[in-house]
PDB file of the backbone (N, CA, C, O) and the ligand in Angstrom, with CONECT records:
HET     ZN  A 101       1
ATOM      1  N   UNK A   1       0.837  -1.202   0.000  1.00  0.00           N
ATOM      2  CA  UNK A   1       0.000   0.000   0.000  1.00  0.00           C
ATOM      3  C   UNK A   1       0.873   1.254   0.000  1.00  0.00           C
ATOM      4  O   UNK A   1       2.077   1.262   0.256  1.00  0.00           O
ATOM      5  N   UNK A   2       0.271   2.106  -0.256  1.00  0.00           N
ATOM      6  CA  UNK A   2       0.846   3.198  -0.506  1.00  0.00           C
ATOM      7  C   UNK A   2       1.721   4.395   1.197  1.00  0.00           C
ATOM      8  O   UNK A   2       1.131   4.129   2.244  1.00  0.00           O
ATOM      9  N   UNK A   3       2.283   4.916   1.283  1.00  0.00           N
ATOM     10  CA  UNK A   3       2.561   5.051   2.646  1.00  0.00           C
ATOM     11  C   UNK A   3       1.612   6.685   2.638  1.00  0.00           C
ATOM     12  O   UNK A   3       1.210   7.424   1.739  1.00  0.00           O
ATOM     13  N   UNK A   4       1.534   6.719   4.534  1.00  0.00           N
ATOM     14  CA  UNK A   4       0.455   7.736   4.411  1.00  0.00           C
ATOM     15  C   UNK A   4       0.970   8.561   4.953  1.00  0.00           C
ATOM     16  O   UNK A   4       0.148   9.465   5.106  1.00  0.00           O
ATOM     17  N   UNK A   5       2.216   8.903   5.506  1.00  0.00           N
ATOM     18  CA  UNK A   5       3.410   9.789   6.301  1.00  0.00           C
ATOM     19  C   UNK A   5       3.737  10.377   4.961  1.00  0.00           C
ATOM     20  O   UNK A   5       2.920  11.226   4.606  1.00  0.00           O
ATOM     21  N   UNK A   6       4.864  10.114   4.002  1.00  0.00           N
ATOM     22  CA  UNK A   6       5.216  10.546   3.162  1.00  0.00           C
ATOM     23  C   UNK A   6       4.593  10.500   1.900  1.00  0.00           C
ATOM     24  O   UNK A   6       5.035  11.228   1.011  1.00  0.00           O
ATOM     25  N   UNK A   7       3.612   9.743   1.678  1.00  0.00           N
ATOM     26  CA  UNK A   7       2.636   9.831   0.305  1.00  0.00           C
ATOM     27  C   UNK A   7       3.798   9.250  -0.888  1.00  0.00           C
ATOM     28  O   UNK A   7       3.430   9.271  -2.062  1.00  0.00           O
ATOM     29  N   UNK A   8       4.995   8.811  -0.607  1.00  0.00           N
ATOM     30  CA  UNK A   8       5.635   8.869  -1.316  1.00  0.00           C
ATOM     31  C   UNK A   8       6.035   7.083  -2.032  1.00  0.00           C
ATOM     32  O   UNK A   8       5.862   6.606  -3.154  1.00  0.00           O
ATOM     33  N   UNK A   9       6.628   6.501  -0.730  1.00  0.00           N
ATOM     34  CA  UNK A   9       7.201   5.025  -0.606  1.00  0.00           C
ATOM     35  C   UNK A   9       5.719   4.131  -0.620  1.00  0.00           C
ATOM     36  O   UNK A   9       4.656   4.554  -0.165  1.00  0.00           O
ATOM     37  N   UNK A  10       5.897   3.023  -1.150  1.00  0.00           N
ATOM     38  CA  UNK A  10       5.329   2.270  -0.843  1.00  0.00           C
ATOM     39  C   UNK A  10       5.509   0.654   0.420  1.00  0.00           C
ATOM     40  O   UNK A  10       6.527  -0.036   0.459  1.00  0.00           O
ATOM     41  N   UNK A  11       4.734   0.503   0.958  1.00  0.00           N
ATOM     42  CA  UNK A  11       4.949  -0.469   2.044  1.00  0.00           C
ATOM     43  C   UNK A  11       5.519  -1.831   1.388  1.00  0.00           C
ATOM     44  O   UNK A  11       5.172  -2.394   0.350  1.00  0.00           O
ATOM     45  N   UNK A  12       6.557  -2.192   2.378  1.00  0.00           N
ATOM     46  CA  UNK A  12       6.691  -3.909   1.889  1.00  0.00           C
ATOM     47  C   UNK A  12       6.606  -4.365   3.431  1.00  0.00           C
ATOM     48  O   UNK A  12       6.796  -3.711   4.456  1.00  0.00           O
ATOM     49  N   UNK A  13       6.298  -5.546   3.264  1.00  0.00           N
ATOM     50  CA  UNK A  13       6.009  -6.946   4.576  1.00  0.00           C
ATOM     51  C   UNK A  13       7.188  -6.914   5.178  1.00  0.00           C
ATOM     52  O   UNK A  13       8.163  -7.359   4.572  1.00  0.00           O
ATOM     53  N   UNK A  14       7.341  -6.331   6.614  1.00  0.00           N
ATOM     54  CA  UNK A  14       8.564  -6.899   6.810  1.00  0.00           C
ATOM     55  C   UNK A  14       8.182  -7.311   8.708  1.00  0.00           C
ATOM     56  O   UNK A  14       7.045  -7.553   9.112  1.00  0.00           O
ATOM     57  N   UNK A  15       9.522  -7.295   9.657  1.00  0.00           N
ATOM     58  CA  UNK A  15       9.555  -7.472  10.687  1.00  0.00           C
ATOM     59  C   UNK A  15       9.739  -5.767  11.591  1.00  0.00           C
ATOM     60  O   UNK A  15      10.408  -4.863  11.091  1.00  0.00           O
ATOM     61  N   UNK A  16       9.146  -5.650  12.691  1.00  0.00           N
ATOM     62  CA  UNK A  16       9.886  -4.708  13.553  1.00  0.00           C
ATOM     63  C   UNK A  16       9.900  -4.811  14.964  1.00  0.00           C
ATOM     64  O   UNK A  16       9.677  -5.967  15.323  1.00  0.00           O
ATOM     65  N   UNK A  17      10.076  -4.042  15.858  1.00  0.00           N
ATOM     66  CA  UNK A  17      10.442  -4.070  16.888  1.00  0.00           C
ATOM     67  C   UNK A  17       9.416  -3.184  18.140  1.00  0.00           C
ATOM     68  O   UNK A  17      10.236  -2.586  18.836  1.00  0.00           O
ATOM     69  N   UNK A  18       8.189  -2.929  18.594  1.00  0.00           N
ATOM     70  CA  UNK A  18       7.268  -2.816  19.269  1.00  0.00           C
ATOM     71  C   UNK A  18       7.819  -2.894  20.965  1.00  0.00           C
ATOM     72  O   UNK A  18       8.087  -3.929  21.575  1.00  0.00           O
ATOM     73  N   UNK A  19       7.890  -1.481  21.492  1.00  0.00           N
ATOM     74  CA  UNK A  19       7.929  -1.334  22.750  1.00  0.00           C
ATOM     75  C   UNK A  19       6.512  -0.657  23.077  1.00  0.00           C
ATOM     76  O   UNK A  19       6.119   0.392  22.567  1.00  0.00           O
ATOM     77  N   UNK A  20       5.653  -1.604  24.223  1.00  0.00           N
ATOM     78  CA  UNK A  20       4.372  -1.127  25.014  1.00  0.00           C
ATOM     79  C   UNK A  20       4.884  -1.248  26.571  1.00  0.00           C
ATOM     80  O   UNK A  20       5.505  -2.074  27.240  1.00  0.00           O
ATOM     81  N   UNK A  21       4.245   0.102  26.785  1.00  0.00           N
ATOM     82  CA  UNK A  21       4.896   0.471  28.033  1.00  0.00           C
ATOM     83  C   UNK A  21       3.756   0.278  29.104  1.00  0.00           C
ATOM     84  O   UNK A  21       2.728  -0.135  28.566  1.00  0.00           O
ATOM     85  N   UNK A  22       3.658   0.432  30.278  1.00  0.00           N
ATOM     86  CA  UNK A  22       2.357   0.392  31.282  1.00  0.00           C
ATOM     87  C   UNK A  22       2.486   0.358  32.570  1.00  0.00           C
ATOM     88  O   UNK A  22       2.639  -0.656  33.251  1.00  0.00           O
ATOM     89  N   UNK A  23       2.428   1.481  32.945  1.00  0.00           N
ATOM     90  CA  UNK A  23       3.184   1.807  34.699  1.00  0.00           C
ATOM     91  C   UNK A  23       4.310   1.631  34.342  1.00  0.00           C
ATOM     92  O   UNK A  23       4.883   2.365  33.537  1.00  0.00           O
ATOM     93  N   UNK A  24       5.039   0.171  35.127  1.00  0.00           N
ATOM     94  CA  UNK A  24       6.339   0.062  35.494  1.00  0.00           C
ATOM     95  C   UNK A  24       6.951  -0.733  34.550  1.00  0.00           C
ATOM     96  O   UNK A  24       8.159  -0.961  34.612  1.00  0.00           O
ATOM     97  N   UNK A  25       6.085  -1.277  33.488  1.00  0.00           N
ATOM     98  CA  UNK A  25       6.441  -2.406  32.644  1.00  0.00           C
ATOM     99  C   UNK A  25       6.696  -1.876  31.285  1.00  0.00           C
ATOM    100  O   UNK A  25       6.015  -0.998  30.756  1.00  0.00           O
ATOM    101  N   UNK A  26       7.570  -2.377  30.830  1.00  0.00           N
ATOM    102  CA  UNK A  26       7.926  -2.339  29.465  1.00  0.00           C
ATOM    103  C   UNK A  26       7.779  -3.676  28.801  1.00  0.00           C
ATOM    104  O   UNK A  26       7.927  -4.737  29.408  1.00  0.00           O
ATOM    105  N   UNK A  27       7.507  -3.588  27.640  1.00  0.00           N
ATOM    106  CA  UNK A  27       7.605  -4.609  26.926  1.00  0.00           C
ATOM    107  C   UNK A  27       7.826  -4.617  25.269  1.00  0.00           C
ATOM    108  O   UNK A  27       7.017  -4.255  24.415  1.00  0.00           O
ATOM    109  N   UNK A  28       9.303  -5.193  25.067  1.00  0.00           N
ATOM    110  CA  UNK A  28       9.775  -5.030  23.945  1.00  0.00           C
ATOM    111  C   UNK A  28       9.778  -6.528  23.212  1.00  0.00           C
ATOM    112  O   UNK A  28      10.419  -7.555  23.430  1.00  0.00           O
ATOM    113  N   UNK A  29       8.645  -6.124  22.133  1.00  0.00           N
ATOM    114  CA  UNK A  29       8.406  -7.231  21.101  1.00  0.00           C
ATOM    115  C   UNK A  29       9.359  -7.590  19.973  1.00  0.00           C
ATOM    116  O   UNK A  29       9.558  -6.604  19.265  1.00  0.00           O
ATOM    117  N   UNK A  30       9.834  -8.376  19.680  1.00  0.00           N
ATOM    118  CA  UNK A  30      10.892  -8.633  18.382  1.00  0.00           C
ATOM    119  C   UNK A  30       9.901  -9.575  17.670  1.00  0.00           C
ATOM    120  O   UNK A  30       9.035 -10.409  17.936  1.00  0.00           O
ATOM    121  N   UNK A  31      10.663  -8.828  16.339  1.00  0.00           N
ATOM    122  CA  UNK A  31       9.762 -10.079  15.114  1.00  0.00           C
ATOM    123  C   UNK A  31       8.594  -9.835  14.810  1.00  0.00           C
ATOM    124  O   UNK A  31       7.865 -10.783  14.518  1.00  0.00           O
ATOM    125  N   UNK A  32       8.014  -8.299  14.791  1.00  0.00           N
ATOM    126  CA  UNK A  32       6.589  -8.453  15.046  1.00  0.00           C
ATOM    127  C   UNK A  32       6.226  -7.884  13.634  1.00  0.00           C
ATOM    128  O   UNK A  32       6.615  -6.852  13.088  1.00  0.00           O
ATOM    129  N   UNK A  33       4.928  -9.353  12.982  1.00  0.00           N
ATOM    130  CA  UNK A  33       4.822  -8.876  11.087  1.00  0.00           C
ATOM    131  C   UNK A  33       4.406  -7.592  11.321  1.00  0.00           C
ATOM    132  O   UNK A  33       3.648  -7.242  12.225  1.00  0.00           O
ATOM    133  N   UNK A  34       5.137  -6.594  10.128  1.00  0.00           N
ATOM    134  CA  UNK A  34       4.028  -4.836   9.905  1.00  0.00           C
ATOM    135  C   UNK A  34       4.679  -4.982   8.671  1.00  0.00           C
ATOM    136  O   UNK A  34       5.446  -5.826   8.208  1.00  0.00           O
ATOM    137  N   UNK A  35       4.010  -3.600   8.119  1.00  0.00           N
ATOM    138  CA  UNK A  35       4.375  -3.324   6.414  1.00  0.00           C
ATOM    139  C   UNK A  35       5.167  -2.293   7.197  1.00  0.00           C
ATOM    140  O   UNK A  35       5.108  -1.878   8.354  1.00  0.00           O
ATOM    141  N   UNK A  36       5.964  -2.020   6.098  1.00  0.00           N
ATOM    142  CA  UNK A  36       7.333  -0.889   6.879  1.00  0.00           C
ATOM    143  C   UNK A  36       7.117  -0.400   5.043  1.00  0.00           C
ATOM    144  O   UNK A  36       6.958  -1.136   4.070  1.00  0.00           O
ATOM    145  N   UNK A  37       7.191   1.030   5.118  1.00  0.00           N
ATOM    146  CA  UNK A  37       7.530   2.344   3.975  1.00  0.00           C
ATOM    147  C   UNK A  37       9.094   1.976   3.860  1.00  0.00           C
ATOM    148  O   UNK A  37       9.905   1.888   4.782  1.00  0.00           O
ATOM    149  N   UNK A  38       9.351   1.737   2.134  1.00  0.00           N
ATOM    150  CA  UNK A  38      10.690   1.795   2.257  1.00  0.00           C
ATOM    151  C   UNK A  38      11.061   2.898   2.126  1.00  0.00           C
ATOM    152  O   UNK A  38      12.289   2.890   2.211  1.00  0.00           O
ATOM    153  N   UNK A  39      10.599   4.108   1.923  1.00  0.00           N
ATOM    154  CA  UNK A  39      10.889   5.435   1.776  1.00  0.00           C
ATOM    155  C   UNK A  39      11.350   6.170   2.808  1.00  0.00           C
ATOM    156  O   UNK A  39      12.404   6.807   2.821  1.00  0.00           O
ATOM    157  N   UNK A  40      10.199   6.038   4.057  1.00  0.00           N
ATOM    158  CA  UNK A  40      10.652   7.043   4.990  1.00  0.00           C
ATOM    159  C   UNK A  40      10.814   6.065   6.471  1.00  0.00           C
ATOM    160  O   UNK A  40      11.215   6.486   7.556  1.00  0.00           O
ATOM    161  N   UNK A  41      10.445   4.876   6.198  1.00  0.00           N
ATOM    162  CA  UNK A  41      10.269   4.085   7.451  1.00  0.00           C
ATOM    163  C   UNK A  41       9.216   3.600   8.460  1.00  0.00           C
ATOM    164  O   UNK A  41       9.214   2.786   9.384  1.00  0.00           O
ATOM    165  N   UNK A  42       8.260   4.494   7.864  1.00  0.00           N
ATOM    166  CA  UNK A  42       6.854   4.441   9.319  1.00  0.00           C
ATOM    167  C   UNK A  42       6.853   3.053   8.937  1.00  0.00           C
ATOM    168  O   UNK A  42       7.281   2.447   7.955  1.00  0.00           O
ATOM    169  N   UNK A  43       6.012   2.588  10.411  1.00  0.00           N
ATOM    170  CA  UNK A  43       6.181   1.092  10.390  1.00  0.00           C
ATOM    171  C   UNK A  43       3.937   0.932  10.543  1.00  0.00           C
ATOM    172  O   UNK A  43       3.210   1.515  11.346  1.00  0.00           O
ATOM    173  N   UNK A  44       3.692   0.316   9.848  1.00  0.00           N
ATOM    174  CA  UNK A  44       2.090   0.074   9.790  1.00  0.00           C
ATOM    175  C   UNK A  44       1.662  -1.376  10.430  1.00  0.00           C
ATOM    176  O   UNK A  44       1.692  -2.419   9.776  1.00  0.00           O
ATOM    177  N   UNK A  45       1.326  -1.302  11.579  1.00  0.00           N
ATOM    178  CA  UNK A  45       0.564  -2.487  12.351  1.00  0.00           C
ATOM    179  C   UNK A  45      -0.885  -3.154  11.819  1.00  0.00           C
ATOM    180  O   UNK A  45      -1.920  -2.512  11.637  1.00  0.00           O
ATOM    181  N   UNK A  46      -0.730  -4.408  11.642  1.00  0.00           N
ATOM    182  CA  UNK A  46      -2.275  -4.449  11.573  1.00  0.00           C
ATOM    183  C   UNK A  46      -3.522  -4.470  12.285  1.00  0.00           C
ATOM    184  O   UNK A  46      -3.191  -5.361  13.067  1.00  0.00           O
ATOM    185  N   UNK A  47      -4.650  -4.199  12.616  1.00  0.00           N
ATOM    186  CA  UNK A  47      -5.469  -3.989  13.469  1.00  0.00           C
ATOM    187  C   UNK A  47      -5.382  -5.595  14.284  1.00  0.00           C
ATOM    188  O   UNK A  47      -5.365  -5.687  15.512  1.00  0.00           O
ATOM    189  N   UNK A  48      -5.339  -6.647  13.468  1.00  0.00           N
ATOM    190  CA  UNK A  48      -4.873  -8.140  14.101  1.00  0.00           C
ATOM    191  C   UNK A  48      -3.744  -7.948  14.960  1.00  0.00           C
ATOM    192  O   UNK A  48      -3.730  -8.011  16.189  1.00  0.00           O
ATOM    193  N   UNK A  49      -2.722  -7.687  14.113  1.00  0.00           N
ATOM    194  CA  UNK A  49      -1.350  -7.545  14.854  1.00  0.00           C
ATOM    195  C   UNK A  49      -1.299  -6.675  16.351  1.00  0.00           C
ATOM    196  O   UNK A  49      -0.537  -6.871  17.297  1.00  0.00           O
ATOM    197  N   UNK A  50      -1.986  -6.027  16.263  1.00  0.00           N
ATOM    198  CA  UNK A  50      -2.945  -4.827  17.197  1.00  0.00           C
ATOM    199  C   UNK A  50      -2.451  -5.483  18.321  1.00  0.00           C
ATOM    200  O   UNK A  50      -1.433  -5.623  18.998  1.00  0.00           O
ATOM    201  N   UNK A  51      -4.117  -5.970  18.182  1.00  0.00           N
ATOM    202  CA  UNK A  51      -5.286  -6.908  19.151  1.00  0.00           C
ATOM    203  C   UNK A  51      -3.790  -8.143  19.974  1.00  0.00           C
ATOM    204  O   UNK A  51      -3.359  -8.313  21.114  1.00  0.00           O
ATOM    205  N   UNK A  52      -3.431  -8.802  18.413  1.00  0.00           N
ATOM    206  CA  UNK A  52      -2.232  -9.852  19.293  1.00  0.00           C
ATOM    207  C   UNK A  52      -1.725  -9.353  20.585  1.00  0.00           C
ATOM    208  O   UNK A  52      -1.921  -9.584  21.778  1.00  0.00           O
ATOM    209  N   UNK A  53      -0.872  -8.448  19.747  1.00  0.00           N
ATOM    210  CA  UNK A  53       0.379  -7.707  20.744  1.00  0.00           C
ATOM    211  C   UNK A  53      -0.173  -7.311  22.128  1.00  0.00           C
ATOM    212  O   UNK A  53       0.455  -7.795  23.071  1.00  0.00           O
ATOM    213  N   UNK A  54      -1.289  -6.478  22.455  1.00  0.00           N
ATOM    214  CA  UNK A  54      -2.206  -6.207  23.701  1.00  0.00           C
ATOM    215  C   UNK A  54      -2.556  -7.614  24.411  1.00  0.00           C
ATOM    216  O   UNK A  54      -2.266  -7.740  25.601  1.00  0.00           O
ATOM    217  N   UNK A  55      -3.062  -8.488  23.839  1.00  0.00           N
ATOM    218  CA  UNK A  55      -3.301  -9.720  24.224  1.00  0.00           C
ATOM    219  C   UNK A  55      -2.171 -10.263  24.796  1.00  0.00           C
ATOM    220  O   UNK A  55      -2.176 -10.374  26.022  1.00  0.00           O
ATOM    221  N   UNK A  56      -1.231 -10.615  24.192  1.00  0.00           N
ATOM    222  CA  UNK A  56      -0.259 -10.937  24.610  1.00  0.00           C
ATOM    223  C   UNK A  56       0.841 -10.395  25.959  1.00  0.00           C
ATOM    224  O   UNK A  56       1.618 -10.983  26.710  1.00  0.00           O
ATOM    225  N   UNK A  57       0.401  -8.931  25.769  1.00  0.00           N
ATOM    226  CA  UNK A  57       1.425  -7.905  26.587  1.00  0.00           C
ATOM    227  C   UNK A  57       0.509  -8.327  28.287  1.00  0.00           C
ATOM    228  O   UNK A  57       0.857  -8.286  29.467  1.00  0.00           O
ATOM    229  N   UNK A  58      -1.123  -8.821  27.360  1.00  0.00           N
ATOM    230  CA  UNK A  58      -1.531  -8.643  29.007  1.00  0.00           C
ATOM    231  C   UNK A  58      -1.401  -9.739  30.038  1.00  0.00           C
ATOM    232  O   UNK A  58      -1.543  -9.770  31.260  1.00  0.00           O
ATOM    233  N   UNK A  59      -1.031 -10.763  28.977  1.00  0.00           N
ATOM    234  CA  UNK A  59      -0.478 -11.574  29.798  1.00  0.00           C
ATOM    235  C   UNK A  59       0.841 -11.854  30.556  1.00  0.00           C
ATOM    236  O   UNK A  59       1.122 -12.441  31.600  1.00  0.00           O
ATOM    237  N   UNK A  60       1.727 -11.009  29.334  1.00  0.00           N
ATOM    238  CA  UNK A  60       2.961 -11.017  30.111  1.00  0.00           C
ATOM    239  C   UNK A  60       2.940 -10.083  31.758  1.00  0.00           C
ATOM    240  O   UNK A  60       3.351 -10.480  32.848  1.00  0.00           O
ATOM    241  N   UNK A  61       2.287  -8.717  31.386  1.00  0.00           N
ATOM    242  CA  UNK A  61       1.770  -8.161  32.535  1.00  0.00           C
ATOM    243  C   UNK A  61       1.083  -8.730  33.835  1.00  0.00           C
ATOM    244  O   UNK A  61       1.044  -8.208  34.949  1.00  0.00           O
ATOM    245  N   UNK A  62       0.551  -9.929  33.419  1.00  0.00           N
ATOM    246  CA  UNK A  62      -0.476 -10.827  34.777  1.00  0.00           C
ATOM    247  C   UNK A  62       1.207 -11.437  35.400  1.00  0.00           C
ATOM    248  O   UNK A  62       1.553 -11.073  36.524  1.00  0.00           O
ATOM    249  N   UNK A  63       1.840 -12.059  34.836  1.00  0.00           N
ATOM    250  CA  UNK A  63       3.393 -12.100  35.463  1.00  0.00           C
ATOM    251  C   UNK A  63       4.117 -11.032  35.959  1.00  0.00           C
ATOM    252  O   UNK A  63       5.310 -11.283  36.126  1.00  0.00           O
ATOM    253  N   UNK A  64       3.827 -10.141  36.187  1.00  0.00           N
ATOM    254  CA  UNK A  64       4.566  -9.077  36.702  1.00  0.00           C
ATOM    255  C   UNK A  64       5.875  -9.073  35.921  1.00  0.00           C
ATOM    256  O   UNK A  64       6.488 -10.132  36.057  1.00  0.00           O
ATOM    257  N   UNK A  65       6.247  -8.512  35.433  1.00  0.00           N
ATOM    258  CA  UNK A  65       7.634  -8.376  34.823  1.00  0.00           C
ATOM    259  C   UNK A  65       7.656  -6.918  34.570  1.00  0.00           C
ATOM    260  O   UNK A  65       6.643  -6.332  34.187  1.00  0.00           O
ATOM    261  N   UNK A  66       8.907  -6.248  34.797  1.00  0.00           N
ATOM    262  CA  UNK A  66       9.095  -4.735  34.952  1.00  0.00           C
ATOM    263  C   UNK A  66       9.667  -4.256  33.148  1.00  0.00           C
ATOM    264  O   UNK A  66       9.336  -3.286  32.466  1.00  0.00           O
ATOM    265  N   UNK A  67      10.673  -5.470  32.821  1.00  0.00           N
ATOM    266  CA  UNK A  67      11.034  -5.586  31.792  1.00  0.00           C
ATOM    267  C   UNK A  67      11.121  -6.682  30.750  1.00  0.00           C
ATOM    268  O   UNK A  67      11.675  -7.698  31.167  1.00  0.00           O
ATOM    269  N   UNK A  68      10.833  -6.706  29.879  1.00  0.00           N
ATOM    270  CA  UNK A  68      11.085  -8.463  29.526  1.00  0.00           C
ATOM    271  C   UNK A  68      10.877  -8.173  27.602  1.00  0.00           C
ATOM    272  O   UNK A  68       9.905  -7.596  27.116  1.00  0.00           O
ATOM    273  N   UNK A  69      11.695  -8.570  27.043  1.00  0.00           N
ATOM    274  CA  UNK A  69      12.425  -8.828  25.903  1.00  0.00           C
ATOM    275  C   UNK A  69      11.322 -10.283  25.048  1.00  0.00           C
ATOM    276  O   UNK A  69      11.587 -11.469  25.251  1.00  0.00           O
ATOM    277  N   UNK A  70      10.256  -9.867  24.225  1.00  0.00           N
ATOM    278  CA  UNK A  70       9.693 -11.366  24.239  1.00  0.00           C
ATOM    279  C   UNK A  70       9.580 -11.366  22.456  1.00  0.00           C
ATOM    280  O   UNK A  70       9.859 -10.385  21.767  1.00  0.00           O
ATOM    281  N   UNK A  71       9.177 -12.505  21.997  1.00  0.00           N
ATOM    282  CA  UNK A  71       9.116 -12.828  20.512  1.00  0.00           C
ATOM    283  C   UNK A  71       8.006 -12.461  20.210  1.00  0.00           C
ATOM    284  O   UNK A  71       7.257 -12.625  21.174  1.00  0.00           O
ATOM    285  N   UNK A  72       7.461 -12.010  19.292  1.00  0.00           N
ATOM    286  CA  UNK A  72       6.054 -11.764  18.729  1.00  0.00           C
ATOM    287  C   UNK A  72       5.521 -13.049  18.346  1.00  0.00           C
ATOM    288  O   UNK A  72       5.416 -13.286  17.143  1.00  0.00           O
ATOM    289  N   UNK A  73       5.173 -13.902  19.186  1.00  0.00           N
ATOM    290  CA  UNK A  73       4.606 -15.443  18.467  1.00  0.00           C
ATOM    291  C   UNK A  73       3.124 -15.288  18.059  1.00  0.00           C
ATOM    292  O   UNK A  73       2.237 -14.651  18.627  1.00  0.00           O
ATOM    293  N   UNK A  74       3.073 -16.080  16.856  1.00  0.00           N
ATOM    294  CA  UNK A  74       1.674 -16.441  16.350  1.00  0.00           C
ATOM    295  C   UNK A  74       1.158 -17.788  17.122  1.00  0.00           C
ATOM    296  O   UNK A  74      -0.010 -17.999  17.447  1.00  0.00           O
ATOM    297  N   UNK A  75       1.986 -18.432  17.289  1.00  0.00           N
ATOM    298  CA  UNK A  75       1.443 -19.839  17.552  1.00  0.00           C
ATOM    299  C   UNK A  75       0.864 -20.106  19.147  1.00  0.00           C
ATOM    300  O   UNK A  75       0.646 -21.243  19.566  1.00  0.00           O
ATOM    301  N   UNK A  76       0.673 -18.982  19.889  1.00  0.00           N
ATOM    302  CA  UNK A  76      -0.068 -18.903  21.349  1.00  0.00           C
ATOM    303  C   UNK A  76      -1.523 -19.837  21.152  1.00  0.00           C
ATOM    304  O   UNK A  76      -1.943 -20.210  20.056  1.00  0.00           O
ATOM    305  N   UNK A  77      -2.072 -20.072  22.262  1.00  0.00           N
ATOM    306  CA  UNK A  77      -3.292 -20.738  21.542  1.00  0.00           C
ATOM    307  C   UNK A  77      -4.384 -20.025  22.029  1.00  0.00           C
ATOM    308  O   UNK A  77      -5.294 -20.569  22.655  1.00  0.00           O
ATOM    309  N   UNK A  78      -4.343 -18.840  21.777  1.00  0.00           N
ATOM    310  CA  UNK A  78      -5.690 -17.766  22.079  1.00  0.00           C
ATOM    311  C   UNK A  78      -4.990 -17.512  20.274  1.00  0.00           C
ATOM    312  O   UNK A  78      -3.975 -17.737  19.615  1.00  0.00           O
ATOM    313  N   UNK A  79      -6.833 -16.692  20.102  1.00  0.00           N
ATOM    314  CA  UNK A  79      -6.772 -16.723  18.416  1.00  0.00           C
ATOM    315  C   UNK A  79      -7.348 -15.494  18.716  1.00  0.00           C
ATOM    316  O   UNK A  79      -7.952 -15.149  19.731  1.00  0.00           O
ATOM    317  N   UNK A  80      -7.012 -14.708  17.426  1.00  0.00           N
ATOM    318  CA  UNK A  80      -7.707 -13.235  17.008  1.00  0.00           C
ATOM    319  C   UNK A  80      -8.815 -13.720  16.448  1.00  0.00           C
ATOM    320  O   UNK A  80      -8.976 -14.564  15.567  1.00  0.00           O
ATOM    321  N   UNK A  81      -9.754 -12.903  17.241  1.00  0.00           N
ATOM    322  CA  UNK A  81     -11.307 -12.951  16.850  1.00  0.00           C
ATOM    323  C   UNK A  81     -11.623 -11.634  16.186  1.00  0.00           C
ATOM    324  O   UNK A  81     -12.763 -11.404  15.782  1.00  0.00           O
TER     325      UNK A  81
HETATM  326 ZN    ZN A 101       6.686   6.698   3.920  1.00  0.00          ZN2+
END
């Protein structure tokens, strides 16, 4: 798709890197699918990819962890509805 920052680049499929923060917790995602602008860089989440990442963060959050470094996995066995 076309990018909507610079109007210029168009998006390709790639990987990036997603820090969600919350109180005391951080949480830095690796590997996580977005379309990335090869032009200027903005990185485009999908509304799925969204939903995952929150889902996921809230569980890491029910563990208490202040910091924690985790993989963007698909294969969890909660599903995007
Ligand atoms: Zn762009």
């Amino acid at each position: 798709m076309k990018c909507a920052i610079c109007r210029n680049g168009e998006t390709e499929s790639g990987v990036t890197t997603v820090t969600l923060e919350r109180k005391q917790t951080t949480l830095v995602f690796k590997q996580v699918p977005a379309e990335i602008c090869e032009n200027c860089g903005e990185v485009y989440l999908s509304s799925q990819i969204n939903r995952a990442l929150f889902k996921q963060a809230e569980q890491e959050l029910r563990r208490g962890v202040f910091l924690e470094m985790v993989n963007y996995s698909t294969n969890n066995d909660w599903c995007v509805a």
